[in-house]
N, C-alpha and C positions, 0 to 999 in steps of 0.2 A: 447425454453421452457420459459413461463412467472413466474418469480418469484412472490411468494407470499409477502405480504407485510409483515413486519415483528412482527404485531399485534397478526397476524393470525395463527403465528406458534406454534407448540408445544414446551417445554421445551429442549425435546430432539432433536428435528429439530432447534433452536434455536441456541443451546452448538454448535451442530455440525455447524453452520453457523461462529459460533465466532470462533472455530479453525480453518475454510476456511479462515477467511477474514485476522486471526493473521497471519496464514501461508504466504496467500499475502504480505501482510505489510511488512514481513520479507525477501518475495525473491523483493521486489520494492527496500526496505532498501540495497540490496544487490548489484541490477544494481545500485542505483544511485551510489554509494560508487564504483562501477570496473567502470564507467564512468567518475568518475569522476579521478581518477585514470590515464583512457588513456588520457583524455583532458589534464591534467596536465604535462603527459609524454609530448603531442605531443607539448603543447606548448616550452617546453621546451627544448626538444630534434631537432625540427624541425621549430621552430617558428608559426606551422601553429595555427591560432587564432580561425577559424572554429569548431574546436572539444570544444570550449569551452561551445557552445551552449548546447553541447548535457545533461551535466547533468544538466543544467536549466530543459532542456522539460521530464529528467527524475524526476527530482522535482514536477515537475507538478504533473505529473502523478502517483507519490507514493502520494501525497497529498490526491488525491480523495480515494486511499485505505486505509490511515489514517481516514479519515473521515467516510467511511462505517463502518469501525471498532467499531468507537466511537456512531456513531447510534444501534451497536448491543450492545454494553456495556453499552448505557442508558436504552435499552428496557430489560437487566437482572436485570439491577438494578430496576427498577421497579416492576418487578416480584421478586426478591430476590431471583435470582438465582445466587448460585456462581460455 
């Protein structure tokens, strides 16, 4: 299914888009944090240096749901929705 761009939306399709995308931001916020967690563990428990990578690539990747977040929270504020 093709998202609408977020010009186009309604108020209320809007609001409900920014509580989707907070909710994300919160469970990325979540993996990278128990990621980084095991990399920590393993380094230290096990020496292995490998799990270190993993909450780099999970950085990454909550990055891009920080940033959709922030595209929806200009386009309220523009409309002056709170």
């Amino acid at each position: 299914m093709e998202q609408k761009p977020l010009t186009e939306l309604t108020d209320q399709e809007l609001q409900a888009e920014f509580k989707k995308k907070k909710q994300a931001q919160i469970a990325a916020a979540f993996v990278v944090g128990m990621s980084a967690g095991v990399a920590f563990w393993a380094i230290m428990n096990k020496g292995n240096y490998w799990f270190a990578i993993l909450p780099i690539v999970m950085a990454y990747l909550s990055r891009n749901a920080s940033k959709d977040l922030k595209e929806v929270k200009k386009e309220m504020e523009a409309r002056k929705i709170s």
